[in-house]
The first five atom37 places (N, CA, C, CB, O) and aatype in JSON, in Angstrom:
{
  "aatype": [20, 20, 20, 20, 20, 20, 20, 20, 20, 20, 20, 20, 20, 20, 20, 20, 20, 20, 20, 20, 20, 20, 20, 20, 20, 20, 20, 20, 20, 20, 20, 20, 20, 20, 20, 20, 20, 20, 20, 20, 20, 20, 20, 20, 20, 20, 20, 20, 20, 20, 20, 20, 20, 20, 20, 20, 20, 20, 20, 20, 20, 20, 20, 20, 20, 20, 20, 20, 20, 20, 20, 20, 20, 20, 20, 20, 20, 20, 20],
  "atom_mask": [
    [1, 1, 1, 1, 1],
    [1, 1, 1, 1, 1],
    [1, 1, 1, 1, 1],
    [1, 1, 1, 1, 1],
    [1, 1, 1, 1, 1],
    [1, 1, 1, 1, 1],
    [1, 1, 1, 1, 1],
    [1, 1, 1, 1, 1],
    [1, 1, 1, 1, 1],
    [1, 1, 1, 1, 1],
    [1, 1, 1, 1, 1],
    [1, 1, 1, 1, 1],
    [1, 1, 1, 1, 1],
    [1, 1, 1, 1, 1],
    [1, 1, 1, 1, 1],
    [1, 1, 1, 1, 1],
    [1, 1, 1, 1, 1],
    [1, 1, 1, 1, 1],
    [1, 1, 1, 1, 1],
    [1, 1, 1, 1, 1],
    [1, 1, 1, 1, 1],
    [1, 1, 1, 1, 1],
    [1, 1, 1, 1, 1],
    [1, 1, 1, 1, 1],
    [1, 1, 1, 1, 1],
    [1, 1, 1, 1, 1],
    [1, 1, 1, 1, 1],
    [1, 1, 1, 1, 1],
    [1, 1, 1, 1, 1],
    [1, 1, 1, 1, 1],
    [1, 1, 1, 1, 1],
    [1, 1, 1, 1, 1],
    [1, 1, 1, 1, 1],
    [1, 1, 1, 1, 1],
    [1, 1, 1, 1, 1],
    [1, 1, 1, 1, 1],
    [1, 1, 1, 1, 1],
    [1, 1, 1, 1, 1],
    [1, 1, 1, 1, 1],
    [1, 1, 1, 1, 1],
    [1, 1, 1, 1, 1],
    [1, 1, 1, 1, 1],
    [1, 1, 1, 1, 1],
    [1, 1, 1, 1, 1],
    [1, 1, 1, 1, 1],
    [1, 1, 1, 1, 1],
    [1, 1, 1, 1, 1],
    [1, 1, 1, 1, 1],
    [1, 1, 1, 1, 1],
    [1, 1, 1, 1, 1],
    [1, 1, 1, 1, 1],
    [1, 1, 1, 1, 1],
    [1, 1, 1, 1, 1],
    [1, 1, 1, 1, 1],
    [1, 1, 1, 1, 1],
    [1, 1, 1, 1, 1],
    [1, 1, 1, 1, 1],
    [1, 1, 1, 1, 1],
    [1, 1, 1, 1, 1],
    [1, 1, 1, 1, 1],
    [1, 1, 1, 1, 1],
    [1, 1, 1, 1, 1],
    [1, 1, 1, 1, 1],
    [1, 1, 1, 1, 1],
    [1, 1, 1, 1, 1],
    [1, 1, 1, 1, 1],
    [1, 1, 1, 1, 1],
    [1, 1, 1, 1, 1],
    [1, 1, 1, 1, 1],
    [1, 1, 1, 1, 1],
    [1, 1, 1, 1, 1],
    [1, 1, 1, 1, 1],
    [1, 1, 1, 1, 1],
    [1, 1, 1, 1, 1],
    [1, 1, 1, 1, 1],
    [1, 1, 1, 1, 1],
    [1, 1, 1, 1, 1],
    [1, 1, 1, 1, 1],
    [1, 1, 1, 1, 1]
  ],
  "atom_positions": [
    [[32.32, 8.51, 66.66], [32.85, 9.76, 67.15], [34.36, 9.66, 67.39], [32.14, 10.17, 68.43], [35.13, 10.62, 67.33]],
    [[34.69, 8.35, 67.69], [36.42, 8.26, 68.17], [37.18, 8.28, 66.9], [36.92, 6.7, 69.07], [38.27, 8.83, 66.7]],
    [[36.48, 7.61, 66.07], [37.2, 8.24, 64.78], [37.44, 9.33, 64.16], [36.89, 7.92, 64.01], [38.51, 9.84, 63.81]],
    [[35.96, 9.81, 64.02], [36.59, 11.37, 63.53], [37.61, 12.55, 64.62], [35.07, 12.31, 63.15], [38.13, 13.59, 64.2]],
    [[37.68, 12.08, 65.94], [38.38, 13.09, 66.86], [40.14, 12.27, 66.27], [37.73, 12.92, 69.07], [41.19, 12.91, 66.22]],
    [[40.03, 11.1, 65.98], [41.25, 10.44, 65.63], [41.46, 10.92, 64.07], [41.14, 8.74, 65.86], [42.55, 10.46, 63.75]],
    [[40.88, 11.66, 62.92], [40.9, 12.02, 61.86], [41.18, 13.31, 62.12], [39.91, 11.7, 61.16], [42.16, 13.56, 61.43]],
    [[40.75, 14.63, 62.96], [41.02, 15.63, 63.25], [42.34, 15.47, 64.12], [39.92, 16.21, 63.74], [43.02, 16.44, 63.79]],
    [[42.86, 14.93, 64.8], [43.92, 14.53, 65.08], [45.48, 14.47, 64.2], [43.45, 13.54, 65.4], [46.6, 14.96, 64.38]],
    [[44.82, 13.54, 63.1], [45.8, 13.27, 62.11], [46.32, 14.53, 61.55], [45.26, 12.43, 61.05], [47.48, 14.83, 61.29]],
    [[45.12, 15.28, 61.39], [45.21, 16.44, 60.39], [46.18, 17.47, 61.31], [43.52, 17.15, 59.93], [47.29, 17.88, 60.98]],
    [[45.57, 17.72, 62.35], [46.28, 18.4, 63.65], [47.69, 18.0, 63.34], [45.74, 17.82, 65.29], [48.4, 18.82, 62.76]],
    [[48.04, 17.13, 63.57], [49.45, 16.54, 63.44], [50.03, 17.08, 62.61], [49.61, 15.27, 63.16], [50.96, 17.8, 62.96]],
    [[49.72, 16.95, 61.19], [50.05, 17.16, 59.5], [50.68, 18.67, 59.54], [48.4, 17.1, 58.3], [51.76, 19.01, 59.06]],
    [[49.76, 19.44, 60.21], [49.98, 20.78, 60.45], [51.18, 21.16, 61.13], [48.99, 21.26, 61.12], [52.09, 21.86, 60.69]],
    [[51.1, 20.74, 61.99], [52.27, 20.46, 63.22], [53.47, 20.39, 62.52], [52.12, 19.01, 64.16], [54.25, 21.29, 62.81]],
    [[53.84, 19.59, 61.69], [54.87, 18.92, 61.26], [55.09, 20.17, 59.87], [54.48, 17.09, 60.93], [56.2, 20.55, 59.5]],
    [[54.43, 20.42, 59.57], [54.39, 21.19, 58.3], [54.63, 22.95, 58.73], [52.75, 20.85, 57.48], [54.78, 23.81, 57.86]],
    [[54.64, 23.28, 60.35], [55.08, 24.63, 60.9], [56.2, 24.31, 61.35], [54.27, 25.32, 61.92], [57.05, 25.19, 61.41]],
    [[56.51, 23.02, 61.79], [57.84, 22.86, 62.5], [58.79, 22.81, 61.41], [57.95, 21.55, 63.46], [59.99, 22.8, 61.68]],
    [[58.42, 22.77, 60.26], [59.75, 22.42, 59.05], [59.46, 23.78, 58.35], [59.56, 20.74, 57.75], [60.32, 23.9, 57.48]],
    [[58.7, 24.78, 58.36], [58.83, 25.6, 58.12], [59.86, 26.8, 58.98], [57.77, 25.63, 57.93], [60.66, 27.61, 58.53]],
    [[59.39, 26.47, 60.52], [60.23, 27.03, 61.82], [62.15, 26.88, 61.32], [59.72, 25.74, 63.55], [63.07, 27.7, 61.34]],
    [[62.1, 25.6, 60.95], [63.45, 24.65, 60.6], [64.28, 25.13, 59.5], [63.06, 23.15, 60.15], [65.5, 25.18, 59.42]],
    [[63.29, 25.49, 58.6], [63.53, 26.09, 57.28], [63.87, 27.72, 57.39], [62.19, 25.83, 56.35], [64.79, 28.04, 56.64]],
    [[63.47, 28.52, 57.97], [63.75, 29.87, 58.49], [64.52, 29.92, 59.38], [62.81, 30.51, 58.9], [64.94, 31.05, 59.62]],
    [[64.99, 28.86, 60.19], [66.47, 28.59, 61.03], [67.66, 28.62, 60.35], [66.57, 27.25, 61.66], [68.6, 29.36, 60.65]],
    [[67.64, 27.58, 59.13], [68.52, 27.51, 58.59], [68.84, 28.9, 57.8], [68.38, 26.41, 57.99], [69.98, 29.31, 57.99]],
    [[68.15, 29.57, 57.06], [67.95, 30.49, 56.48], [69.11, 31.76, 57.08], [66.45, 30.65, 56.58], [70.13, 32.37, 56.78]],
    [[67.86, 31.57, 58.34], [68.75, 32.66, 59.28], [70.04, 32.7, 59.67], [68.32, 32.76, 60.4], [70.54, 33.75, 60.09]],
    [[70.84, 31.33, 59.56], [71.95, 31.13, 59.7], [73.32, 31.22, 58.95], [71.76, 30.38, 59.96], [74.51, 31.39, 59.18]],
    [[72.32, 30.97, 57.76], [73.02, 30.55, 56.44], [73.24, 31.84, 55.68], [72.12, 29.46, 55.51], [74.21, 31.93, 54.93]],
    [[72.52, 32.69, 55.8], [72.05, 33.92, 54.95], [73.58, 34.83, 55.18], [70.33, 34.83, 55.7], [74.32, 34.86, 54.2]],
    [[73.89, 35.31, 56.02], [75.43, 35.93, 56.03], [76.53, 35.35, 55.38], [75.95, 36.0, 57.3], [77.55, 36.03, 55.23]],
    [[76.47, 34.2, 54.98], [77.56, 33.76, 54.46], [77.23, 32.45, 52.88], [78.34, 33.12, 55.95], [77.92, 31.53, 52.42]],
    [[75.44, 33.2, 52.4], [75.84, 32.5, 51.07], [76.59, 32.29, 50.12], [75.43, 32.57, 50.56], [76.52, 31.33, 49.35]],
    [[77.62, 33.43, 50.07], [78.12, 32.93, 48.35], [79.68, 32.72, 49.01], [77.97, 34.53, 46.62], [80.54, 32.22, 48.28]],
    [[80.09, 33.16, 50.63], [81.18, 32.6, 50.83], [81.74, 31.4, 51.38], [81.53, 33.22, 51.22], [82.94, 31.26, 51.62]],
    [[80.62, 30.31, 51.63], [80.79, 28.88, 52.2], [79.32, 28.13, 50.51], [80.02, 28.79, 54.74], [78.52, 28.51, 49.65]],
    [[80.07, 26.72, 51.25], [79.1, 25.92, 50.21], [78.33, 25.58, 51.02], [79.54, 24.73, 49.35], [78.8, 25.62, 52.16]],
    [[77.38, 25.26, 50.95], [75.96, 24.85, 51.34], [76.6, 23.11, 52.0], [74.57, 24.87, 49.62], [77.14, 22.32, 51.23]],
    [[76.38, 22.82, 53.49], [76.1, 21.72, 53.96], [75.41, 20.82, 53.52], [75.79, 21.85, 54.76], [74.27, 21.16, 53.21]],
    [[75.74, 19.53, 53.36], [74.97, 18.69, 52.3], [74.0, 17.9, 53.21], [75.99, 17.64, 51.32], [73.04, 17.28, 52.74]],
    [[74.37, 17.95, 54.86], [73.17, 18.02, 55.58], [72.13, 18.65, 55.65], [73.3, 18.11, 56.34], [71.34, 18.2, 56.47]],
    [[71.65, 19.99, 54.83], [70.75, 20.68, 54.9], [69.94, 20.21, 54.01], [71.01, 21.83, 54.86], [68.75, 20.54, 54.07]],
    [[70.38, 19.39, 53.02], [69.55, 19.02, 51.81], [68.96, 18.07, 52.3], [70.17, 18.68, 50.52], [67.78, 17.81, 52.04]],
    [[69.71, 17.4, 53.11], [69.49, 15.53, 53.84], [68.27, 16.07, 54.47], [70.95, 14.61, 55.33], [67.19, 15.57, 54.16]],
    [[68.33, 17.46, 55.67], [67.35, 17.28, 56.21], [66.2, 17.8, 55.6], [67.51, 17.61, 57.27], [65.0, 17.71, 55.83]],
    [[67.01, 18.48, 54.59], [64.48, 19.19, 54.16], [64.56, 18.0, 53.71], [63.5, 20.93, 52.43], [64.06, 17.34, 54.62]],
    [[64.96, 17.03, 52.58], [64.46, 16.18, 51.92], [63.86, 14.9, 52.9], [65.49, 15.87, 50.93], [63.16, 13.97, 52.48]],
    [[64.4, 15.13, 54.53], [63.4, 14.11, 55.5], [62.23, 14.96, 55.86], [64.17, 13.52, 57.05], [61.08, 14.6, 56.1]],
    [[62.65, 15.92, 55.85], [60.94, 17.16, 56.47], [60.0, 16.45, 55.51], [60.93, 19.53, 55.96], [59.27, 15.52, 55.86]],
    [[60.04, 16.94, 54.29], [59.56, 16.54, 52.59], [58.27, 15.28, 52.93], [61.32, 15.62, 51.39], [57.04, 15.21, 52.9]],
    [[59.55, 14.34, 53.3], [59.29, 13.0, 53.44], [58.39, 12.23, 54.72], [60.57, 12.54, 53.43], [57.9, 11.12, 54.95]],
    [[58.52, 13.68, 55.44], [58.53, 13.49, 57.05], [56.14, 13.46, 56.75], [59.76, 15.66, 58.4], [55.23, 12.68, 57.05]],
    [[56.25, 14.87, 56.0], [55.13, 15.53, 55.75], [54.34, 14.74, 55.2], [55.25, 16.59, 55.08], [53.25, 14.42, 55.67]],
    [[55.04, 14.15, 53.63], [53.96, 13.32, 52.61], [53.67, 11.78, 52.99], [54.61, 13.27, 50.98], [53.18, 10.89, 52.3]],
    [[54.22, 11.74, 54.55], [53.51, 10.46, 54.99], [52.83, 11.16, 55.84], [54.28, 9.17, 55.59], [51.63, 10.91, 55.97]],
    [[53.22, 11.81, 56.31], [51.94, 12.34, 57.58], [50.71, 12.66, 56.52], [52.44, 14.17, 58.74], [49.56, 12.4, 56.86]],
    [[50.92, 13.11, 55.5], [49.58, 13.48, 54.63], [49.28, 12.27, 54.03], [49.73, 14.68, 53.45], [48.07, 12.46, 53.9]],
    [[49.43, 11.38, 53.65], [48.73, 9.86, 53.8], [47.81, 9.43, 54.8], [49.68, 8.9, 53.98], [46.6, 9.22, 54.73]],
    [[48.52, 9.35, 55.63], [47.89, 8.38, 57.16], [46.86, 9.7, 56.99], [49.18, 8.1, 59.19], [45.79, 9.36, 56.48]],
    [[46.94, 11.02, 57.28], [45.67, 12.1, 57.3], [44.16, 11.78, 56.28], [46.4, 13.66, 56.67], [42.95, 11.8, 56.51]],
    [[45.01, 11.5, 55.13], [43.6, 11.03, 54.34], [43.43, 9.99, 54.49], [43.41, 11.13, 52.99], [42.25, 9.73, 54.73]],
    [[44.3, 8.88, 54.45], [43.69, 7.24, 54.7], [42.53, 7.32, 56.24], [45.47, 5.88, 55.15], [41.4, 6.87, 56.42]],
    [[43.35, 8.0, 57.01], [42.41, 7.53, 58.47], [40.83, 8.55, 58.56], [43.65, 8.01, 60.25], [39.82, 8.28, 59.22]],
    [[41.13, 10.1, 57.42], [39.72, 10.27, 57.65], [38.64, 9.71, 56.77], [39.51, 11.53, 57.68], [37.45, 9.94, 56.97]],
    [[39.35, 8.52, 55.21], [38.42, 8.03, 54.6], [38.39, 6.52, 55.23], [38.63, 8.22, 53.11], [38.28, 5.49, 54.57]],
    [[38.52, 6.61, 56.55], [38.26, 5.07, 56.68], [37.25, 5.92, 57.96], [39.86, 3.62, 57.09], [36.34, 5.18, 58.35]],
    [[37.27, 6.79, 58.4], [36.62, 7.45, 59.46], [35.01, 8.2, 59.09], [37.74, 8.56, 59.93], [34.12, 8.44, 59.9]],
    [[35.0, 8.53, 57.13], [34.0, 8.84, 56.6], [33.08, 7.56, 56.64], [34.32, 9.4, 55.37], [31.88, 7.38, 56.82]],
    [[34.42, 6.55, 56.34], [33.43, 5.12, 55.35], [32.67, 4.31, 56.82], [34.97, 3.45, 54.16], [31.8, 3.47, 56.65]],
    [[33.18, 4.73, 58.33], [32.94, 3.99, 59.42], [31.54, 4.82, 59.61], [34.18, 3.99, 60.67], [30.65, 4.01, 59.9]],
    [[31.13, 5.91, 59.55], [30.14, 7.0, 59.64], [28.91, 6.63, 59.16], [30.54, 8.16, 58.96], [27.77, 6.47, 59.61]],
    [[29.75, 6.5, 57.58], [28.3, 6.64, 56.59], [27.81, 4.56, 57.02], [28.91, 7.18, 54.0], [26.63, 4.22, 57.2]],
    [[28.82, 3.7, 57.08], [27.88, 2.31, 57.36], [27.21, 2.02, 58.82], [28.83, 1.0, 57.11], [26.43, 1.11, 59.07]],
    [[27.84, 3.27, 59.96], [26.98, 3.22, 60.85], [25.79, 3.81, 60.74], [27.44, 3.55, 61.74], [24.84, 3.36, 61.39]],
    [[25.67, 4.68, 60.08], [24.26, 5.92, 60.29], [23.03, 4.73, 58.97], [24.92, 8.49, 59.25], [21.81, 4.72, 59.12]],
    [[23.57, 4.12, 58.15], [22.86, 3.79, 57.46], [21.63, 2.54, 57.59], [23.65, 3.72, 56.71], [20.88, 2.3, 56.65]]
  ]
}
């Protein structure tokens, strides 16, 4: 049972991280949007989605690694 609340967890997280860079992403937006074609684009903005990006497709690892080690703990207990 501690596993799968620790697999729903992960996933919880994944989510988390994946509204907050969306939140992040419509910040910038909102900021940026009055003055696209008369400033150049901050080359920090690229730095940071490309850590969101990065931030996400490990959080979505550890999400599937920990609920197929949380399936595989299930199925050799029940068996």
């Amino acid at each position: 049972m501690k596993m799968v609340i620790l697999a729903i967890s992960a996933w919880v997280l994944t989510g988390v991280i994946a509204l907050l860079g969306v939140s992040a992403g419509s910040t910038f937006w909102f900021y940026m949007e009055p003055v696209i074609d008369t400033a150049p684009d901050p080359a920090s903005y690229y730095v940071a989605a490309a850590a969101g990006f990065v931030a996400l497709f490990l959080s979505s690892v550890v999400s599937v690694g920990v609920t197929v080690h949380a399936v595989r703990c299930n199925a050799s207990g029940k068996a």
